[in-house]
N, CA, C and O of each residue as an XYZ file, in Angstrom:
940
protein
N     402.531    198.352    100.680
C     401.528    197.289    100.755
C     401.575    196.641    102.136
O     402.647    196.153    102.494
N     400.156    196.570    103.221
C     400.467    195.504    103.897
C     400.771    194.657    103.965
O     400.261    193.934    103.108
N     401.765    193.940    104.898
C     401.730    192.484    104.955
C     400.627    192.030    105.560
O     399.903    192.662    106.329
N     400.498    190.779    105.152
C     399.813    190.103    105.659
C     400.059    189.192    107.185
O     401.103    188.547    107.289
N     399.055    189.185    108.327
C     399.193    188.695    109.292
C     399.415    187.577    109.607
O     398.351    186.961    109.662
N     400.539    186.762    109.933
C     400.888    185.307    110.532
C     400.378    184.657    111.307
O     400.918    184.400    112.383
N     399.187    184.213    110.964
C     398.191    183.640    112.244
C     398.165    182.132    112.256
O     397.958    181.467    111.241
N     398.396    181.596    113.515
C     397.920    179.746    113.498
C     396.536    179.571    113.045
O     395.674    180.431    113.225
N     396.310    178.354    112.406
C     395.312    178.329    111.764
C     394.103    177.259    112.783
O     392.945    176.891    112.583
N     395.121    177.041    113.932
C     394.390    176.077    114.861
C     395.324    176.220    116.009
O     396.495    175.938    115.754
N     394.945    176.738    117.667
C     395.218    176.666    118.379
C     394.788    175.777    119.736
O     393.661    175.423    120.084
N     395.773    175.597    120.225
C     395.201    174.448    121.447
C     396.027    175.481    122.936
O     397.173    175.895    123.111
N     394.698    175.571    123.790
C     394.898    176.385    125.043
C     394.412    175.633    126.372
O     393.261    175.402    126.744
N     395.440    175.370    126.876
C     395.834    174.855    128.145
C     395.140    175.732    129.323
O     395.741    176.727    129.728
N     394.414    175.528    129.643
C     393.038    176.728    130.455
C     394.206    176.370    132.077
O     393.691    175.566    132.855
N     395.016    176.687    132.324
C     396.116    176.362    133.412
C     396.231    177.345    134.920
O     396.951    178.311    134.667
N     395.847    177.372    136.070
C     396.076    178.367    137.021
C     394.778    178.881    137.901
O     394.806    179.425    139.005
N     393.773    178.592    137.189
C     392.788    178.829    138.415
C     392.810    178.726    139.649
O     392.679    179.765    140.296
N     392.981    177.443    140.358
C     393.328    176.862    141.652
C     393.993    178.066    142.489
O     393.534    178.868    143.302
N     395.103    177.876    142.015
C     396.275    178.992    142.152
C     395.727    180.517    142.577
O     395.620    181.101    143.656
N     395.520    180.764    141.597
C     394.534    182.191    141.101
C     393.628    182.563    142.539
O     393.573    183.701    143.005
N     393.038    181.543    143.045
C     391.998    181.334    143.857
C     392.827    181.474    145.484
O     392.716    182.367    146.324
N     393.473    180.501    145.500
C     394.296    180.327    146.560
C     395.210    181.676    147.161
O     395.372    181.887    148.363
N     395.771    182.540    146.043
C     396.627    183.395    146.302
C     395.479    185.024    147.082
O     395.857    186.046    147.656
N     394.476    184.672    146.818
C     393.404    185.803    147.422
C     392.657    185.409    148.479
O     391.830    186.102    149.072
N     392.931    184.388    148.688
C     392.127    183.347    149.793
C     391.016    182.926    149.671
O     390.334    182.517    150.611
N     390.710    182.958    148.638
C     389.346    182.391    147.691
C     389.265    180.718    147.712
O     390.279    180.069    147.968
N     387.924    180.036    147.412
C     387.946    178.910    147.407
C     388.167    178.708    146.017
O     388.294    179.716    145.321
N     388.243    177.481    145.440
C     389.515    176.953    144.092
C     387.707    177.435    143.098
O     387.614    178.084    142.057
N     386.818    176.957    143.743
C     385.595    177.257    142.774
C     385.998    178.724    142.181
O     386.033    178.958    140.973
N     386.210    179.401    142.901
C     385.914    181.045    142.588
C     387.188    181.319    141.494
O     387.407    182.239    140.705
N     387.683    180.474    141.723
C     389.125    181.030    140.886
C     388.477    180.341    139.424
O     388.764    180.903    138.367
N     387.666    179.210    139.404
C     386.694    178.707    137.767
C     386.063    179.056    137.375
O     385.706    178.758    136.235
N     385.408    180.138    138.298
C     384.161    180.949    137.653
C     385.179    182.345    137.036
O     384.869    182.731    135.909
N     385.916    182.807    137.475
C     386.595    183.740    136.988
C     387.562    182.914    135.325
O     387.681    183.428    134.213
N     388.002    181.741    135.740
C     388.579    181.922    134.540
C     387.740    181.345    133.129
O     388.200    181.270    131.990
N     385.945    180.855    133.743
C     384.918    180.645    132.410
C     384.755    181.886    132.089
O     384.045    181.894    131.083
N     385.145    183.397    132.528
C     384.625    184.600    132.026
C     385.983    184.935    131.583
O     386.083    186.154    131.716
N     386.983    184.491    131.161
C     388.515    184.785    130.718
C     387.637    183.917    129.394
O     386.887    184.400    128.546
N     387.976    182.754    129.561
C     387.576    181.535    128.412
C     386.400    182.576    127.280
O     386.644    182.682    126.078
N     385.225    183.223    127.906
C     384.703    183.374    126.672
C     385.381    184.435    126.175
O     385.426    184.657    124.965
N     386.011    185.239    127.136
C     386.394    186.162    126.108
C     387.396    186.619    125.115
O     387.515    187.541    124.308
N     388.469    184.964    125.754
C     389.576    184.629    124.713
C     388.984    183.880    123.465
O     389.759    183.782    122.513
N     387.581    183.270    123.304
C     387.070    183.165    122.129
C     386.676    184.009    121.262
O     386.971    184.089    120.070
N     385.835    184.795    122.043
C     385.291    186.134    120.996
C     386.605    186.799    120.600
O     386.476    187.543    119.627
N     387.506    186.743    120.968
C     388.626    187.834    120.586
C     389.218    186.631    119.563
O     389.730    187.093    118.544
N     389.232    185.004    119.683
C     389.897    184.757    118.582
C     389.058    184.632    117.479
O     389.562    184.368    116.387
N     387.789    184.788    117.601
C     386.546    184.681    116.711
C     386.842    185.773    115.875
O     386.845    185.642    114.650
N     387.147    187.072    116.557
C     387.384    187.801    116.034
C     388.506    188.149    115.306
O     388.305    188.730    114.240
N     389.860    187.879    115.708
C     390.966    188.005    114.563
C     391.058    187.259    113.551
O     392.054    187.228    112.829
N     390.259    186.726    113.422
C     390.397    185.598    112.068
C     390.975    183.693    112.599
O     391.447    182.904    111.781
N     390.815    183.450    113.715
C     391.746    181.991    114.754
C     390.469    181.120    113.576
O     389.295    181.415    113.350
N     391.083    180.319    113.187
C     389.686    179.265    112.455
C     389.194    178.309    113.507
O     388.035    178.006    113.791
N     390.505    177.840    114.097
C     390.342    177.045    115.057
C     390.773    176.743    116.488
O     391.976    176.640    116.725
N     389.592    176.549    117.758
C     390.873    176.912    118.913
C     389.855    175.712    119.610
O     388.628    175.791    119.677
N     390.587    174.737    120.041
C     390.647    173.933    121.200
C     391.192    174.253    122.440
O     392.360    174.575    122.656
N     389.764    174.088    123.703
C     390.743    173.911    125.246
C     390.773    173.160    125.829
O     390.193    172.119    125.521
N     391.357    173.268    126.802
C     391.410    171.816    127.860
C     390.242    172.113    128.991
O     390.539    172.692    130.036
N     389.016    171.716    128.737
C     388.758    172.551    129.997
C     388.367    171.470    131.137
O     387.781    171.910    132.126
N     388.686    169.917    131.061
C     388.820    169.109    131.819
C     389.303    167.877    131.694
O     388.866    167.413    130.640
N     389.840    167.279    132.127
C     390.872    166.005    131.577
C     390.206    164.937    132.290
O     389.473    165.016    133.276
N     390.580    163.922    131.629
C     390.405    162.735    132.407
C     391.113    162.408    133.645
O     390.825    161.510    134.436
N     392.179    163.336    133.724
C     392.518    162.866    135.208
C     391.832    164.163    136.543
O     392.222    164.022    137.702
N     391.215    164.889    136.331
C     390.587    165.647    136.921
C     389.300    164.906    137.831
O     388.606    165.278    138.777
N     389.381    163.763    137.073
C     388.299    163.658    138.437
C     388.492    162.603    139.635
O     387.712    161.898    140.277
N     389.914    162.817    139.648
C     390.979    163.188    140.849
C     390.240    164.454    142.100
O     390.250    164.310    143.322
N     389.891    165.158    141.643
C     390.004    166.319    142.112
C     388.433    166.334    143.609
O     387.434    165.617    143.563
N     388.667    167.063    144.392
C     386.877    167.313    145.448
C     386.144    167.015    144.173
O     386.443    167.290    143.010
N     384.973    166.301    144.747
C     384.151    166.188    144.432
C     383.339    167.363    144.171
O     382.634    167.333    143.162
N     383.316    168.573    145.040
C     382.521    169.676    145.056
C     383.275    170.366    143.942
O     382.580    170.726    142.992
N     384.822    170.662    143.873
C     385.144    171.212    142.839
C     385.083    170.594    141.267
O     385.633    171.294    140.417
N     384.475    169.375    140.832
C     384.371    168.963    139.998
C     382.742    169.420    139.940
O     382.531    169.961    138.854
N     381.871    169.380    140.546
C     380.601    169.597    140.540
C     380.564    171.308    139.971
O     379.781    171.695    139.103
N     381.348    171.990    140.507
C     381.893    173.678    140.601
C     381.938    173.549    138.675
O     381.061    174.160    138.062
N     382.753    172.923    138.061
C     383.396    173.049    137.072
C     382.276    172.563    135.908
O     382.238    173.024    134.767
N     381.199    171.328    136.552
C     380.261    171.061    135.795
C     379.014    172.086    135.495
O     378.140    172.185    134.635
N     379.354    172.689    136.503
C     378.063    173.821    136.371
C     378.181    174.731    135.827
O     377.269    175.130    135.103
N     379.580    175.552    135.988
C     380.021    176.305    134.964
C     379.864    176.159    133.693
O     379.522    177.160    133.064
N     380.093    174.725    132.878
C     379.928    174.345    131.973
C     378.548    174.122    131.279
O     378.497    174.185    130.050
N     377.326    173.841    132.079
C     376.343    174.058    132.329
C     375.660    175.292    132.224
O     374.698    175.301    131.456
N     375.965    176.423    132.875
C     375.621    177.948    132.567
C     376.169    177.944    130.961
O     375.273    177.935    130.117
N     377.332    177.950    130.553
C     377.374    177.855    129.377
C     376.662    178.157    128.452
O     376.304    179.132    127.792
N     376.485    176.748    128.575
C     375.415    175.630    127.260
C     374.055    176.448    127.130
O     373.552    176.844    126.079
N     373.624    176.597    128.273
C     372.099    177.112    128.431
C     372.309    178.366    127.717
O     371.330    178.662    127.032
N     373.149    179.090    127.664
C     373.102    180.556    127.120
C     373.858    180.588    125.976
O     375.034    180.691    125.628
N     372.015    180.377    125.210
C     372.268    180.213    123.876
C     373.131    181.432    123.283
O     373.957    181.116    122.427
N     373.021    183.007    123.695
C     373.355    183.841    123.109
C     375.160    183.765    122.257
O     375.618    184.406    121.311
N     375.669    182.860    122.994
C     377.226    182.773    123.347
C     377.301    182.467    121.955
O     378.158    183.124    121.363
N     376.435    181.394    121.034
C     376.509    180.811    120.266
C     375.832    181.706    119.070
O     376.454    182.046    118.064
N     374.924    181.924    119.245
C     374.078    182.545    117.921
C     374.687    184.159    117.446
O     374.449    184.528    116.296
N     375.417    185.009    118.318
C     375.509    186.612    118.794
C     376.856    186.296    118.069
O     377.233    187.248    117.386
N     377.585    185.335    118.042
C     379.416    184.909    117.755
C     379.528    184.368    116.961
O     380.674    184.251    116.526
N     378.518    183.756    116.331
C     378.467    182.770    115.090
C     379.800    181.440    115.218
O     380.493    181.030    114.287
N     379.839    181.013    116.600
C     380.872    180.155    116.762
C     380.651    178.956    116.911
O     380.101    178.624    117.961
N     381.047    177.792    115.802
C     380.897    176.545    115.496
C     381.397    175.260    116.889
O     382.262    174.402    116.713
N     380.687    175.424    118.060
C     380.970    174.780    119.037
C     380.799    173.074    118.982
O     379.738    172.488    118.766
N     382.422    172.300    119.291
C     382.379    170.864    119.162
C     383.497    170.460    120.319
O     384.618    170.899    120.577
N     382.556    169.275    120.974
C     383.126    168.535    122.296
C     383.596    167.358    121.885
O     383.215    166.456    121.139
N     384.851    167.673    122.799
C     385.753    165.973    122.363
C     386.383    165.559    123.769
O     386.832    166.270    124.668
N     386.287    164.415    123.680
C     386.438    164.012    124.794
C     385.406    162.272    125.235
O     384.686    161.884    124.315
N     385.408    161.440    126.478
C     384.476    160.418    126.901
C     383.298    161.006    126.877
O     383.342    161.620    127.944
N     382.499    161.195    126.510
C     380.567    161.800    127.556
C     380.021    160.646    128.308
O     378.977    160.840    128.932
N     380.513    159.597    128.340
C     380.129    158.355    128.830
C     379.805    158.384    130.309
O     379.010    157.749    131.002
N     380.832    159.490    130.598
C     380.935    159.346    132.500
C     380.434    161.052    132.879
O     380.565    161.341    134.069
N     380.059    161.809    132.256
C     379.218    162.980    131.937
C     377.851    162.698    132.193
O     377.201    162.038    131.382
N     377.198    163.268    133.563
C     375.532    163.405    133.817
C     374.825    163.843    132.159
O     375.160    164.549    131.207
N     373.540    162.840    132.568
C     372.780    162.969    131.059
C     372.470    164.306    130.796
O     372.463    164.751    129.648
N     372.224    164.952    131.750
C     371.550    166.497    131.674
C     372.505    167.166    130.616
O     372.213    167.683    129.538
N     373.674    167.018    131.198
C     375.223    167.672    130.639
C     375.008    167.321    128.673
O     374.725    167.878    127.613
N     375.390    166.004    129.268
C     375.473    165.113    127.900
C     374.074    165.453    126.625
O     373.986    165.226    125.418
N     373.389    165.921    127.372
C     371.978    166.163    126.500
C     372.051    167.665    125.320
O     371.860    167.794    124.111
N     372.566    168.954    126.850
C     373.056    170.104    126.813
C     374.030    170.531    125.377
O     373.876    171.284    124.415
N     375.130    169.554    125.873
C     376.056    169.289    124.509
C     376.020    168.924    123.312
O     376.885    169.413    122.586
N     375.080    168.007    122.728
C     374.434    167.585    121.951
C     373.336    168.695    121.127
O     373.079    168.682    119.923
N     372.960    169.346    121.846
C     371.981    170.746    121.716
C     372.843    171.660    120.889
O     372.856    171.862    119.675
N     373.679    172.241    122.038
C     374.645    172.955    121.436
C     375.309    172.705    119.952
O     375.360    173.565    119.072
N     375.875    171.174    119.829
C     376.456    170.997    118.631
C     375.868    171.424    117.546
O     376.400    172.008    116.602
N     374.119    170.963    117.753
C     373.383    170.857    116.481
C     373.202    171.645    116.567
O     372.925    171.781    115.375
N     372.954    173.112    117.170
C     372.240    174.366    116.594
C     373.500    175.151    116.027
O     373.337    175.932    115.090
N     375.197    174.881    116.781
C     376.108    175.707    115.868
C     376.876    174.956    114.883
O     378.011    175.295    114.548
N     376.174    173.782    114.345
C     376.904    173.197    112.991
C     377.073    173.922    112.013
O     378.137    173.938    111.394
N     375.625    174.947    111.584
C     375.665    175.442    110.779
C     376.423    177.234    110.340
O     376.387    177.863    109.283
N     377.094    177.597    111.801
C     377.704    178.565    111.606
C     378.994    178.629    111.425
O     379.644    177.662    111.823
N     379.620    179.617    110.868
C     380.278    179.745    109.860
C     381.838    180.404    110.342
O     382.859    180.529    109.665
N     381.567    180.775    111.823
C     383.044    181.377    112.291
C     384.228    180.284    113.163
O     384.670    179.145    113.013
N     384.400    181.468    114.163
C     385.391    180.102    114.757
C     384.876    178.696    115.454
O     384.188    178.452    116.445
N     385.402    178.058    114.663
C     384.917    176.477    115.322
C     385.815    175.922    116.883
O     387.002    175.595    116.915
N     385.134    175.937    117.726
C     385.539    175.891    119.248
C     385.583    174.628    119.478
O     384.445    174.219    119.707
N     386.536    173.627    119.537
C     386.286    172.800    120.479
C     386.603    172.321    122.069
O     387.813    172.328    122.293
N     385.999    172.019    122.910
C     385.723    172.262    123.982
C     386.093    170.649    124.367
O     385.533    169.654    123.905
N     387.039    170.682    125.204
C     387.587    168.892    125.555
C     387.538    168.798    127.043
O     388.284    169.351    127.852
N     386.308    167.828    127.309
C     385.376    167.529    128.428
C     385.973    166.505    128.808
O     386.774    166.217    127.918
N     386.043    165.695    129.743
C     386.725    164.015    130.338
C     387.260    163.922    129.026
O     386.628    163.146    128.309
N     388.503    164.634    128.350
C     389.497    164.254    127.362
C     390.897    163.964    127.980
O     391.484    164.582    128.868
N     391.259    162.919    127.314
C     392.864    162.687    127.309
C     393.705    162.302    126.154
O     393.379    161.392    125.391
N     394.637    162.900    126.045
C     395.714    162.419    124.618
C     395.441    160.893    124.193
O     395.160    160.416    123.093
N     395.617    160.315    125.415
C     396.468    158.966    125.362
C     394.893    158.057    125.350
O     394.908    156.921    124.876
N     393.897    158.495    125.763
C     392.553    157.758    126.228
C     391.772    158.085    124.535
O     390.770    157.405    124.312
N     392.142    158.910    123.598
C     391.563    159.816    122.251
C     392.841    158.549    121.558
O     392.343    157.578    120.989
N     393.574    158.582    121.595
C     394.273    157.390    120.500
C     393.963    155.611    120.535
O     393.776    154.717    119.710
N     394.043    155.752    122.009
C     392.946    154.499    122.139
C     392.139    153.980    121.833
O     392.021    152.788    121.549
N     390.993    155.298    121.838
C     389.919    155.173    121.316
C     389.601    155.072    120.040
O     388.656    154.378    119.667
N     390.573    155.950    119.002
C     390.579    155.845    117.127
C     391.031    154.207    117.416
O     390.356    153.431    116.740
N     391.818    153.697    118.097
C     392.726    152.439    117.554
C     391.520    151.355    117.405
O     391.291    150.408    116.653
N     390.730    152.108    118.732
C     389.797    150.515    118.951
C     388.414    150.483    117.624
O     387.987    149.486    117.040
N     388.030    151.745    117.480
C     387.064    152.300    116.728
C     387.562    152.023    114.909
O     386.819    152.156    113.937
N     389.036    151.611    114.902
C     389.553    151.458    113.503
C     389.614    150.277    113.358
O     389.533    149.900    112.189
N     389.791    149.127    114.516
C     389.810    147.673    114.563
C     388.295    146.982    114.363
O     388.144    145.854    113.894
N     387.424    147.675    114.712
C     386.526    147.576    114.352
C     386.179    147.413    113.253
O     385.849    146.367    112.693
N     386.229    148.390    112.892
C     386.038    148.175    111.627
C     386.602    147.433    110.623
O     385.889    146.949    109.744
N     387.869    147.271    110.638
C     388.792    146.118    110.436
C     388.478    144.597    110.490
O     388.888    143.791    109.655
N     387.823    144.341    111.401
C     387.230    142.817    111.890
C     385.860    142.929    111.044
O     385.706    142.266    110.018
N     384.947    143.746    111.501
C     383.791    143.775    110.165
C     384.295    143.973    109.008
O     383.350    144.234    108.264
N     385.192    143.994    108.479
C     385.505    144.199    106.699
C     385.571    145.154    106.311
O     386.010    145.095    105.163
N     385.361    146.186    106.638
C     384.972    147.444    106.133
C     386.355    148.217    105.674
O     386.322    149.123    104.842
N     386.938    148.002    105.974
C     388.420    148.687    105.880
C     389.739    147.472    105.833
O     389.809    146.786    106.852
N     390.587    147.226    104.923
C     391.675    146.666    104.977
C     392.718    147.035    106.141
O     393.178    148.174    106.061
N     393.069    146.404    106.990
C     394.383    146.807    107.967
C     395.092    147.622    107.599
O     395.376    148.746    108.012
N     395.566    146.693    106.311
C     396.788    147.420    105.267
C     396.218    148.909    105.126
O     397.004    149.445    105.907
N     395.728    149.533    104.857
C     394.978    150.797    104.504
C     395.272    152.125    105.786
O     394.977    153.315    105.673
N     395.744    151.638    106.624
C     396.040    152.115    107.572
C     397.204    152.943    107.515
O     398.277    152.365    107.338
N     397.196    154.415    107.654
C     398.103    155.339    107.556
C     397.795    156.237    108.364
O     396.648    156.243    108.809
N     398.759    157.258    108.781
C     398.851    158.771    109.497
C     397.273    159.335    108.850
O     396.313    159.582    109.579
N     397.266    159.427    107.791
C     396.082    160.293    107.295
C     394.476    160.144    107.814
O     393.738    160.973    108.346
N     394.168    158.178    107.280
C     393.377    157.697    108.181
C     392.917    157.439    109.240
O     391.719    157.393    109.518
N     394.421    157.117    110.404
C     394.126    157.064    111.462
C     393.351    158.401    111.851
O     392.291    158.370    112.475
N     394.111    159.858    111.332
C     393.085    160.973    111.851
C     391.907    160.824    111.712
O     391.282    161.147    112.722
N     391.014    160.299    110.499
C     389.963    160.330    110.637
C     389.185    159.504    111.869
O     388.178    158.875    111.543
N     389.549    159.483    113.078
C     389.319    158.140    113.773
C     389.046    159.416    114.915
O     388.132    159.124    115.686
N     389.624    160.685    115.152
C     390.298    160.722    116.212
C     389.095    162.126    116.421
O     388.700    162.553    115.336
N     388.695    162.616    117.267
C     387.500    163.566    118.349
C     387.519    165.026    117.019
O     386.609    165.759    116.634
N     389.162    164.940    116.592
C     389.262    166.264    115.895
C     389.214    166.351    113.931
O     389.480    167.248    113.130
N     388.676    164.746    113.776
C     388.753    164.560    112.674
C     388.042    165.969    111.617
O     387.059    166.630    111.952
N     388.748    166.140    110.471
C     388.300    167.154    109.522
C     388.556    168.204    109.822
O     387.977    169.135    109.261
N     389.823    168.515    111.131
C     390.249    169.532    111.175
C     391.717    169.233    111.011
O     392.262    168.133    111.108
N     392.474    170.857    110.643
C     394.013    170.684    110.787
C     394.285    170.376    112.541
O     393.685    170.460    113.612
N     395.583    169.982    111.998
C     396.933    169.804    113.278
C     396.755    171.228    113.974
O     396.172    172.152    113.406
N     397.175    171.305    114.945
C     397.385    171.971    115.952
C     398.607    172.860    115.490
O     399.458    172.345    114.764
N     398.708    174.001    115.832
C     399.860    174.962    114.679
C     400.397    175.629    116.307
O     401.572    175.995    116.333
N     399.807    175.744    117.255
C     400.372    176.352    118.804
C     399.457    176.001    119.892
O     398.226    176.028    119.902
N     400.459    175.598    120.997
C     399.889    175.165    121.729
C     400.487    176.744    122.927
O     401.591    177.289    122.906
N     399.547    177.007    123.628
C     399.177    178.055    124.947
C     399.383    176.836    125.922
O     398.846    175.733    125.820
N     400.376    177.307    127.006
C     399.826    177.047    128.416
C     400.726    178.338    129.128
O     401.908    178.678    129.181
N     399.047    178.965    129.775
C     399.546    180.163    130.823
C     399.466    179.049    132.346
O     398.915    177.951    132.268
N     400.091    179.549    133.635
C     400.377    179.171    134.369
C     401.768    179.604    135.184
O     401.947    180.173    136.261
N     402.658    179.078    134.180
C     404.037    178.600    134.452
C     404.414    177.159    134.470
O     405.490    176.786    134.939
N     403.466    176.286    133.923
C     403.565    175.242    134.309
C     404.466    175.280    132.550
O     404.253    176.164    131.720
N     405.540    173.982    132.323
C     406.076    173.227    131.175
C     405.904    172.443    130.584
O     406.840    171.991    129.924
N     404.506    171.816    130.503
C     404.960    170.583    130.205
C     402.871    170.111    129.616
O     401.955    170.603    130.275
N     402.518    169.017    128.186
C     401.517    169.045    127.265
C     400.068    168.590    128.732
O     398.962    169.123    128.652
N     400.386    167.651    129.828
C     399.658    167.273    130.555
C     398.479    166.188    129.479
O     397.253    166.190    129.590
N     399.100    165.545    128.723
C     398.383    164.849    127.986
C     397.082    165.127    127.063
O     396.015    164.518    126.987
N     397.735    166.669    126.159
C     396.518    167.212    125.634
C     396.821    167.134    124.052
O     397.897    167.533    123.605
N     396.141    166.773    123.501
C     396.428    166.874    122.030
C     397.687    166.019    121.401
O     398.265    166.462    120.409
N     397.961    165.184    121.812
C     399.151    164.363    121.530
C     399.291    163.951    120.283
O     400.302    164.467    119.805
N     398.736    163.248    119.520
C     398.813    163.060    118.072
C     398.937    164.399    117.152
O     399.866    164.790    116.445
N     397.288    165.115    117.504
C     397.267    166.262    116.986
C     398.512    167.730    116.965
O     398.532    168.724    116.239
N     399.241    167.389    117.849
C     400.516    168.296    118.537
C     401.630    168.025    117.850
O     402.592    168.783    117.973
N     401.702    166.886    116.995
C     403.483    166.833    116.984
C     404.086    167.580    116.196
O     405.283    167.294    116.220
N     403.824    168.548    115.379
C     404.730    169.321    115.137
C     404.203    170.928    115.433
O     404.586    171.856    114.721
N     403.206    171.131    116.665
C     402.879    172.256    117.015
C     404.051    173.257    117.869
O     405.025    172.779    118.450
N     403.786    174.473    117.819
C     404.957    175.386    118.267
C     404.603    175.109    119.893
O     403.607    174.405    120.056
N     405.074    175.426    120.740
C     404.336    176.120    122.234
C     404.844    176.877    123.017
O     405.871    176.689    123.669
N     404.300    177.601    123.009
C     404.738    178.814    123.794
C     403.918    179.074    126.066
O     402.885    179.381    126.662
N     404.841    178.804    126.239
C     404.213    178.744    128.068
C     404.490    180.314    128.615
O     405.350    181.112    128.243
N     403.616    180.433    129.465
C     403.176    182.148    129.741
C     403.049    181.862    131.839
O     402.250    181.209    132.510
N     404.326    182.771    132.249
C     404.012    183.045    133.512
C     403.041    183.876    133.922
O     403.350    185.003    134.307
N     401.464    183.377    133.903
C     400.793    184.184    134.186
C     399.394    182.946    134.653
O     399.263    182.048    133.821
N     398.711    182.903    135.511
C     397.712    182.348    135.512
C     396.696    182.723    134.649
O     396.630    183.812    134.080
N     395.695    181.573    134.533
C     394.618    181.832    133.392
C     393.330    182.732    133.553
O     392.507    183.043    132.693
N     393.394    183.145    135.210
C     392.059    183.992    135.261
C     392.333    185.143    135.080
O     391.386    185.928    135.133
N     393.989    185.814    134.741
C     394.707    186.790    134.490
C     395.122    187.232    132.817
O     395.452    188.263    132.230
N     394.845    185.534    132.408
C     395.826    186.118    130.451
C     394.182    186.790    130.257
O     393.162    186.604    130.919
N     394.457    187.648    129.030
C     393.750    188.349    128.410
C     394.424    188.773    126.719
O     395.522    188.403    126.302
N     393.694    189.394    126.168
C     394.189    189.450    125.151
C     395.658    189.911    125.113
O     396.477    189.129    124.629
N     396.038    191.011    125.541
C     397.600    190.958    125.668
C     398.183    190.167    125.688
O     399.228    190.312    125.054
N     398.020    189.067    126.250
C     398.849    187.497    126.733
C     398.812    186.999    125.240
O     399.813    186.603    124.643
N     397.941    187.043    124.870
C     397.374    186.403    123.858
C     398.122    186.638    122.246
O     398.621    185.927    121.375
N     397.937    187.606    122.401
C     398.676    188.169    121.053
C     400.404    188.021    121.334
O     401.154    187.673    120.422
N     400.910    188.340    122.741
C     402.211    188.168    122.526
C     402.567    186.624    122.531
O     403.626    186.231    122.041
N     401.688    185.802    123.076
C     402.133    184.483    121.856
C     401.843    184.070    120.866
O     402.408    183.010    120.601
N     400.826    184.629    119.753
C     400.747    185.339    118.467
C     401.970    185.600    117.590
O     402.473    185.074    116.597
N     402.282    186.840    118.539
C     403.719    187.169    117.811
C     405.214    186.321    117.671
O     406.173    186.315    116.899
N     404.749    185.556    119.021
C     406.169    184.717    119.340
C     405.897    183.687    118.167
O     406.879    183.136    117.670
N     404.677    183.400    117.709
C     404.682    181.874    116.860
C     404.934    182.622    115.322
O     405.618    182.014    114.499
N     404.430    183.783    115.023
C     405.183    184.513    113.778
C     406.591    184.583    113.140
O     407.128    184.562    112.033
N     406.964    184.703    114.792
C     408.624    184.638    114.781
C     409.365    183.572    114.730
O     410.592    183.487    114.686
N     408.441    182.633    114.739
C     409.180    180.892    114.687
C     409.109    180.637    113.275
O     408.184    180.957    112.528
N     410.353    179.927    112.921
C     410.282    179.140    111.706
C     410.232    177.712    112.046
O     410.993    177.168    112.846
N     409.324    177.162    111.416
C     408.884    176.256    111.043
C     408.986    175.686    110.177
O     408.534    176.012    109.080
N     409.988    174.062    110.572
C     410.946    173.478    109.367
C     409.408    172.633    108.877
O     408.748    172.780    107.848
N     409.183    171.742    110.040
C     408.178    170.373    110.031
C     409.243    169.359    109.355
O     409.068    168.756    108.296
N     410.652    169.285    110.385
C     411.161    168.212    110.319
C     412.275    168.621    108.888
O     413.264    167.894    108.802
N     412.147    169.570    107.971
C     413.009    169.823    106.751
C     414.126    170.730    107.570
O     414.404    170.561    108.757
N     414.777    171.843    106.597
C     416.108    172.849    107.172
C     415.612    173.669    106.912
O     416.111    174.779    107.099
């Protein structure tokens, strides 16, 4: 009899190394983002395809716009080609949702996204979410202030306040916890992604830049999270 396959039921991927990627060929840092948005779709379709229910990326943080101005413009457009091509969405049947500020996001963008959501609510495969001006620490903030609210209007008792509820507050509400977290690069360390959602996620870090992982990469941290036992705090 087969066994059955050990798969996370929600992954979070650290999109990590472009820059790099770019730099080491003598490329400008843009060229190294356009190469790794054509990595990005095709680490979806491949998790669309093994059965992934759920995969969150980082594909810009709130502290990114730190960064040139031109290379933030580079990264918006990419994101932009995207959106417009509807096929990505309808051809994959993939349930695309953005988390993150849109507040400081051009309307065009912000319009784009909104589009997108509503035409793949209704499909039925992997649900993508895509984390735009997101941060750990700026996403708990935001449930805290959005729960006080409600709190001061009546609507909710203080007291009522638990782990369970607070999720409902938070960009990823109505989905599970995070079961593995990806960062290719070489880099160690969460960079403020998924913080609530993370705490008892596996993670596995990959010496490899991101315009380079491919499915190979992919599956062998697959296998590495198979091979983990997972107390969640028990023996």
């Amino acid at each position: 009899m087969k066994q059955e396959r050990i798969l996370p039921q929600h992954i979070g991927l650290i999109m990590d190394g472009n820059g790099r990627w770019a730099k080491k060929r003598g490329l400008p840092r843009q060229a190294g983002h356009k190469v790794g948005a054509s990595t990005f779709q095709k680490i979806v379709r491949y998790c669309n395809k093994i059965g992934i229910r759920y995969l969150t990326v980082y594909a810009f943080s709130t502290e990114n716009w730190k960064r040139p101005a031109e290379e933030v413009e580079a990264i918006m457009n990419l994101l932009r080609s995207f959106l417009k091509d509807a096929k990505n969405h309808r051809a994959e049947n993939v349930k695309t949702h953005f988390i993150g500020d849109r507040s400081m996001l051009a309307p065009d963008l912000q319009e784009l996204m909104a589009d997108c959501e509503k035409e793949s609510e209704s499909f039925t495969g992997l649900t993508l979410n895509i984390a735009v001006n997101y941060g750990g620490r700026d996403e708990i903030v935001h449930a805290a202030k959005q729960f006080a609210k409600d709190a001061a209007a009546g609507n909710i008792s203080p007291d009522a306040l638990d782990e369970t509820l607070f999720s409902s507050y938070l960009y990823t509400k109505d989905q599970p916890d995070i079961d593995l977290i990806i960062r290719p690069s070489g880099e160690m360390r969460l960079s403020n992604f998924l913080l609530w959602q993370a705490a008892y996620a596996e993670y596995v870090f990959m010496d490899v830049l991101w315009p380079d992982f491919n499915e190979k990469y992919l599956e062998q941290a697959l296998s590495e999270f198979a091979n983990r036992n997972r107390r969640f705090g028990g023996v």
